[in-house]
Backbone as a ProteinNet text record, in pm:
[ID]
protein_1_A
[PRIMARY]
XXXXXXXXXXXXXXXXXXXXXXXXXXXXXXXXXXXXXXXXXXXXXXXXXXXXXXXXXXXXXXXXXXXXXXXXXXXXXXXXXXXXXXXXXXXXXXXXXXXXXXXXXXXXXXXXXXXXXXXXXXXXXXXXXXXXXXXXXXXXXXXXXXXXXXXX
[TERTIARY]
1465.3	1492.9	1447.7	1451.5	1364.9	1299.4	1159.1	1025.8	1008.4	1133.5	1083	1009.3	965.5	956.3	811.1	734.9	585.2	567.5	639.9	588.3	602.1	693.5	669.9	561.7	517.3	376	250.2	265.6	141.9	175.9	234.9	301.1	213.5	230.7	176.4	26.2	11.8	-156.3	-213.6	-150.5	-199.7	-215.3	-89.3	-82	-161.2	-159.8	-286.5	-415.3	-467.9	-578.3	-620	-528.4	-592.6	-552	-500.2	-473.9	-616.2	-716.8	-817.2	-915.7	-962.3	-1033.6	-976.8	-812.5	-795.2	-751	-726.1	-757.7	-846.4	-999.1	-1127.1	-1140.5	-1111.2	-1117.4	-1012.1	-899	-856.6	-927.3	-978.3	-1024.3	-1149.1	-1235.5	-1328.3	-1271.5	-1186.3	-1128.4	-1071.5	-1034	-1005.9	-1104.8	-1244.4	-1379	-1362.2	-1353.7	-1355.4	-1228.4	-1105.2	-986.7	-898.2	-924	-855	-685.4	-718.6	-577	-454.5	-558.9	-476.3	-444.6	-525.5	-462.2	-376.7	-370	-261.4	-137.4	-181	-42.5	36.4	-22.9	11.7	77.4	-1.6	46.4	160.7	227.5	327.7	439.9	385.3	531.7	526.3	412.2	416.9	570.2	529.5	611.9	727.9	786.5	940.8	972.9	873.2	961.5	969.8	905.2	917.4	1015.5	990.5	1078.7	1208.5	1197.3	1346	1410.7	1354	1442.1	1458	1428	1413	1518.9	1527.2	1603.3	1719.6	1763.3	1871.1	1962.1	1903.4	1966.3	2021.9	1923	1950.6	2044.5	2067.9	2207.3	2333.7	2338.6	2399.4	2462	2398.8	2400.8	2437.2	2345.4	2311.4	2466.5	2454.2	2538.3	2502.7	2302.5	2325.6	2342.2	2341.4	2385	2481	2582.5	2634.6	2572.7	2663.5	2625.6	2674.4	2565.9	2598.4	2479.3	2448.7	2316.9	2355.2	2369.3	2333.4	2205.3	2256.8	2156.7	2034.8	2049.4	1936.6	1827.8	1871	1833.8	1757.8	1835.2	1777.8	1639.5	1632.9	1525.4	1420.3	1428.3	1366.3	1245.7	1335.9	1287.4	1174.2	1242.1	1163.3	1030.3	1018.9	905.2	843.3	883.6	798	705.5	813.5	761.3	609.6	647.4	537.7	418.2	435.2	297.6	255.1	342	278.6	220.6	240.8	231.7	63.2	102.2	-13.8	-145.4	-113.7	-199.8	-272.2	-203.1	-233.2	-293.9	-286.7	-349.9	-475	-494.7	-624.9	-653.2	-639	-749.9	-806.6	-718.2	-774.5	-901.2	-864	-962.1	-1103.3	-1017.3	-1167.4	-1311.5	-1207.2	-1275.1	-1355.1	-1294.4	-1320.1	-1438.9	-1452.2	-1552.3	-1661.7	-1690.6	-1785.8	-1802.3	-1666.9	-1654	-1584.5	-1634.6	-1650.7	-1523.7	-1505.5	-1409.3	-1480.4	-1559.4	-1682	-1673.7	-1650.5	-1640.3	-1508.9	-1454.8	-1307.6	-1184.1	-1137.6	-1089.4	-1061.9	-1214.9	-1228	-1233.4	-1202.3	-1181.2	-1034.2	-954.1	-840.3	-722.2	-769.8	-742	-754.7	-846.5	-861.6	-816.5	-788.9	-777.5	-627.8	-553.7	-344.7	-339.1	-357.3	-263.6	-299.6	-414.6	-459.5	-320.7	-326.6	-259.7	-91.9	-42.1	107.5	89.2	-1.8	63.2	92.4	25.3	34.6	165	175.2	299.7	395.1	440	561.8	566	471	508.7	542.8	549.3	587.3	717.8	797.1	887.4	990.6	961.9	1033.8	923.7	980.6	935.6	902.6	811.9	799.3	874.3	928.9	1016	912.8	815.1	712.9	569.4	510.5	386.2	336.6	213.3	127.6	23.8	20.5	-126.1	-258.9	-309.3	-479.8	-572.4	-466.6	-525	-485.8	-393.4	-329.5	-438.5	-501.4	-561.2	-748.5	-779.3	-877	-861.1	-722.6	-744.9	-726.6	-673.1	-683.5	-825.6	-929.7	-1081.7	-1147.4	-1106.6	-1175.5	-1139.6	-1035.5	-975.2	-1094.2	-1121.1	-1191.2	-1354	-1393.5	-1546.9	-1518	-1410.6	-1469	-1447.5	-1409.2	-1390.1	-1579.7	-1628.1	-1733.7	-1843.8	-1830.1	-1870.3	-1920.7	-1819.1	-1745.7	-1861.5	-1851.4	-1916.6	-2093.5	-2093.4	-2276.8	-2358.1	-2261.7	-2312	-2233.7	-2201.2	-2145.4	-2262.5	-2235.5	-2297.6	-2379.5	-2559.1	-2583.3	-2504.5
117	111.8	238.3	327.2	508.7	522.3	424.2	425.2	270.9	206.7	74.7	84.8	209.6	215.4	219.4	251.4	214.8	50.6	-15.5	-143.6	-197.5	-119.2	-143.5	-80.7	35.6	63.9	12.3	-43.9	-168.8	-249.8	-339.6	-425.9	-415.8	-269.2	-228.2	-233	-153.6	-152.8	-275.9	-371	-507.5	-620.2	-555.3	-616.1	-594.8	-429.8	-403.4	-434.8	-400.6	-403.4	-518	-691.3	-796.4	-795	-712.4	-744.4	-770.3	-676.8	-676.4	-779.4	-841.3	-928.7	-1063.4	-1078.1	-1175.9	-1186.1	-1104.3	-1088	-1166.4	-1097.4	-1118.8	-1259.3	-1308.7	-1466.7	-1557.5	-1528.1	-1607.5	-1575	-1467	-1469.7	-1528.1	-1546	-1634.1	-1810.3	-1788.6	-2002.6	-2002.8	-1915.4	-1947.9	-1908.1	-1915.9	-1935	-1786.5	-1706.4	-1570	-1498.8	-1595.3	-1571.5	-1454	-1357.5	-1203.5	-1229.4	-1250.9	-1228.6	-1368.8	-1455.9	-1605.5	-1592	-1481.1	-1437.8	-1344.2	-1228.9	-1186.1	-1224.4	-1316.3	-1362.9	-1429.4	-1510.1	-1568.5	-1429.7	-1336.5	-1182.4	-1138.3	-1197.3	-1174.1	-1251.2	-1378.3	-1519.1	-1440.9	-1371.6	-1368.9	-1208.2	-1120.4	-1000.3	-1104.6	-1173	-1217.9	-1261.1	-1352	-1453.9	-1283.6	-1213.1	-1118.5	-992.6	-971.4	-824.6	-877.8	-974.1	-987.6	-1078.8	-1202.3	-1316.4	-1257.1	-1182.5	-1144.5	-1054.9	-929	-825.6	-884.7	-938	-1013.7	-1088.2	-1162.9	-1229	-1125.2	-1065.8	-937.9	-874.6	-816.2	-760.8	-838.6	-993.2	-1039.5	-1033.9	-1184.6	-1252.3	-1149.7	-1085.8	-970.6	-891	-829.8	-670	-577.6	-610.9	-451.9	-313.2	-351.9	-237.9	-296.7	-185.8	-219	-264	-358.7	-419.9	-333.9	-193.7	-79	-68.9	-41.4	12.1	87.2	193.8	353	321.8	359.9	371.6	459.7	566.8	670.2	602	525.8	445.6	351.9	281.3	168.5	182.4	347.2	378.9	405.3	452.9	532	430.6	339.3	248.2	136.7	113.4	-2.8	97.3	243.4	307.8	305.9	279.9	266.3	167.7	12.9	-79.5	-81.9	-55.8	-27.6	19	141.9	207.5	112.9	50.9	-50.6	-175.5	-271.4	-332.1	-288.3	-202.4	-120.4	-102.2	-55.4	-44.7	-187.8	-269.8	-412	-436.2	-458.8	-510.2	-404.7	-291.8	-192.5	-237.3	-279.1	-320.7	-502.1	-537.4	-699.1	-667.1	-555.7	-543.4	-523.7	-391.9	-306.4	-439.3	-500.3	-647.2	-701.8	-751.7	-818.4	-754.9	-614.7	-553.8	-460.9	-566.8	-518.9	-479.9	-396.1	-392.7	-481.2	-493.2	-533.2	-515.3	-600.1	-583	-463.3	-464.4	-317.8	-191.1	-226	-64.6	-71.3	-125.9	-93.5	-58	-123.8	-64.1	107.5	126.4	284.2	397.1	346	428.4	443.3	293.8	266.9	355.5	323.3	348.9	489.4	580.7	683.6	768.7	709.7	832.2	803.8	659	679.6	818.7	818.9	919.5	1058.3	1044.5	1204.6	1222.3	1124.9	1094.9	1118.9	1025.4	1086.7	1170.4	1258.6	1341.2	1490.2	1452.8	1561.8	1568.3	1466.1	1368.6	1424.3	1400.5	1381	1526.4	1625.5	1718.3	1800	1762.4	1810	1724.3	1636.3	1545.4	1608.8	1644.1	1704.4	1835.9	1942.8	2039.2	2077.9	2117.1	2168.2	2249.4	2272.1	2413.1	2521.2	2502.3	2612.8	2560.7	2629.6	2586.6	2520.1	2410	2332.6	2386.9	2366.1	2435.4	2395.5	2516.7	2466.3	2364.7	2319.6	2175.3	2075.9	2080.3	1937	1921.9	2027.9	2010.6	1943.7	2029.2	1958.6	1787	1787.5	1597.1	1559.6	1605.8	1565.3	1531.1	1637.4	1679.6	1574.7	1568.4	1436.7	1277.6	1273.2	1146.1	1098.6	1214.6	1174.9	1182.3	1281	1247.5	1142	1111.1	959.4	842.7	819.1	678.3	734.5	873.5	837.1	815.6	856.4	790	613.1	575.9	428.8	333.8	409.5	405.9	374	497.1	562.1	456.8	420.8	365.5	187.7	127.5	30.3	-95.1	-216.6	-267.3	-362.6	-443.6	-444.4	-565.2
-2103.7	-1961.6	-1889	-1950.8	-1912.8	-1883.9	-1917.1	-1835.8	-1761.1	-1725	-1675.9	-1566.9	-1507.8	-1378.5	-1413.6	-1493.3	-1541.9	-1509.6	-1545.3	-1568.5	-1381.1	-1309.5	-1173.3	-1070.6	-1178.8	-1095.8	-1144.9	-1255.8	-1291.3	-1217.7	-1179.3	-1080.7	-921.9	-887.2	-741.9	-758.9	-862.1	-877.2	-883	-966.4	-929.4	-853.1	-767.7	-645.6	-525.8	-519.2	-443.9	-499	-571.3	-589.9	-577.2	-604.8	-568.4	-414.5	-338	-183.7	-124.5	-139.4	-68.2	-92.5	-215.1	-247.8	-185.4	-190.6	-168.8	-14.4	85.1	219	284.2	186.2	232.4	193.8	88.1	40	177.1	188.4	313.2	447.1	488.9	599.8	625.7	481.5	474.6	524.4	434.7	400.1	570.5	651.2	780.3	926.9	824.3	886.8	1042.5	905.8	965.5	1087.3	1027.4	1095.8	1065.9	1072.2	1035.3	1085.1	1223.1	1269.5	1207.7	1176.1	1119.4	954.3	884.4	795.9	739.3	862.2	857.3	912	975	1031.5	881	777.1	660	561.7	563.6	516.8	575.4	662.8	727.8	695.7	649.1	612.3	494.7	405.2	266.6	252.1	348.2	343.4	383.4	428.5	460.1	395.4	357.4	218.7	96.4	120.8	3.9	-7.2	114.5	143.6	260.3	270.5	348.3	292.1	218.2	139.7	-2.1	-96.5	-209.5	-221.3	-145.1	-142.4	-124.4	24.4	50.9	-28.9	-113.9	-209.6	-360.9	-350.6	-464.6	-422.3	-280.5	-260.5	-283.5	-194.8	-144.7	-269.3	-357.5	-478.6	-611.8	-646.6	-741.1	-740	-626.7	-590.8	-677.8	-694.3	-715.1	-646	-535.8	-446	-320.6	-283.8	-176.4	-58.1	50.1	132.5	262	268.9	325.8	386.2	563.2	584.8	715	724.9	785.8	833.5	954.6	1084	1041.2	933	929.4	815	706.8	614	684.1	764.2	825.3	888.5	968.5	1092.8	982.4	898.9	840.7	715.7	700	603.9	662.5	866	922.7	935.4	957.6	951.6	887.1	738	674.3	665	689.2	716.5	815.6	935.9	1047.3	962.8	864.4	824.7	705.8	646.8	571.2	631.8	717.1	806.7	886.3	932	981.4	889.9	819.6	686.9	626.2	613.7	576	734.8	823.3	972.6	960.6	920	936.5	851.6	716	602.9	692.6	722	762.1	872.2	979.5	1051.1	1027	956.8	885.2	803	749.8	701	790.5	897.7	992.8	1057.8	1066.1	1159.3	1091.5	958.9	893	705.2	723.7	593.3	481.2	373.4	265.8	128	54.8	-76.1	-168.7	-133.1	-184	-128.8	-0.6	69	103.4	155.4	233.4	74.6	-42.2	-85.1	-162.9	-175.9	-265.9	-114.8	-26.2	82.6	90.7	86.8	129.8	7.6	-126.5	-268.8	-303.2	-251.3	-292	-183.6	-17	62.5	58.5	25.6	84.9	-29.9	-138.5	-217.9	-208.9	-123.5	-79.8	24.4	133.6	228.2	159.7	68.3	39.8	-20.3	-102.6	-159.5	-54.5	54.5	175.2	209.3	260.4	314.4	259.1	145	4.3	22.6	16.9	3.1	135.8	254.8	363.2	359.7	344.2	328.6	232.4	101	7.9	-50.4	-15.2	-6.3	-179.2	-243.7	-404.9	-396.1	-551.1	-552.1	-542.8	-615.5	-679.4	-642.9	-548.2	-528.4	-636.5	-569.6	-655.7	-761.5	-855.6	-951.7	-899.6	-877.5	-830.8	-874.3	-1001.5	-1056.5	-980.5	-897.3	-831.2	-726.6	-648.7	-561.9	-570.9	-697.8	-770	-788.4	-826.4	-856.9	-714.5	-611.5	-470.5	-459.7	-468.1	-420.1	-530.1	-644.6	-724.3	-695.9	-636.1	-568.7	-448.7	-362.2	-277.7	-344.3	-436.7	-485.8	-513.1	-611.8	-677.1	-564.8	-487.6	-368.9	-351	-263.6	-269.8	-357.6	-454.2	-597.1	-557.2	-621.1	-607.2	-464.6	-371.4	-224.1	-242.6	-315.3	-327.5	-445.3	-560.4	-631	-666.6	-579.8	-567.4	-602.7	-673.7	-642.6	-541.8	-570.5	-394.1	-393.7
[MASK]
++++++++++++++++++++++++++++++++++++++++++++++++++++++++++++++++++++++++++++++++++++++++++++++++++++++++++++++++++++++++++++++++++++++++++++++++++++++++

């Protein structure tokens, strides 16, 4: 149970990583309908993140049926930037780019992006090793990597 939390970030990785291919596959099947497939990306987050959880509290109890105003604000924000994030990849689709180009942009720049974040959010005890910043700076060679030598 100590590392179950591995098997939930294979979970994400797989989830994202088929997000974008399969975006681009519905916005195709709705004869280039971006906004008609995210709108479906939208029944898919409710039935997921509001009927799923819900019942897990309700039903489950694994957690109290407790929500603080600061929890609450803080969490729909997140929502928004996820939300947001999913509506900029549909666009980005929509206005040109590709399951080829738009993910190793999307994939390689969020964790540049949280790890900025995370660390203005929860402060390190002890500055970062000049290695962390290197895998930052290789995060972004390799998306353009990925970019430069993609196939045609």
């Amino acid at each position: 149970m100590k590392s179950l939390w591995i098997l939930f970030v294979v979970g994400a990785v797989l989830s994202w990583g088929a997000y974008v291919p399969t975006i681009h596959a519905g916005q195709v099947a709705f004869n280039k309908g971006a906004i008609r497939a995210f709108l479906f990306v939208g029944l898919a987050y409710c039935l997921t993140a509001v009927l799923v959880p819900g019942l897990l509290i309700f039903v489950g109890k694994l957690e109290p049926m407790e929500f603080p105003a600061k929890g609450m604000s803080i969490s729909t924000l997140a929502g928004v930037f996820g939300a947001a994030g999913a509506l900029c990849v549909i666009l980005a689709l929509k206005f040109g780019g590709t399951p080829l180009t738009v993910p190793p942009l999307v994939f390689c720049g969020a964790p540049i992006v949280a790890s900025v974040i995370g660390m203005m959010l929860h402060k390190p005890a002890n500055p970062p090793s000049p290695m962390f910043y290197v895998g930052l700076l290789m995060a972004a060679v390799g998306a353009g990597l990925v970019l430069r030598f993609k196939p045609a």
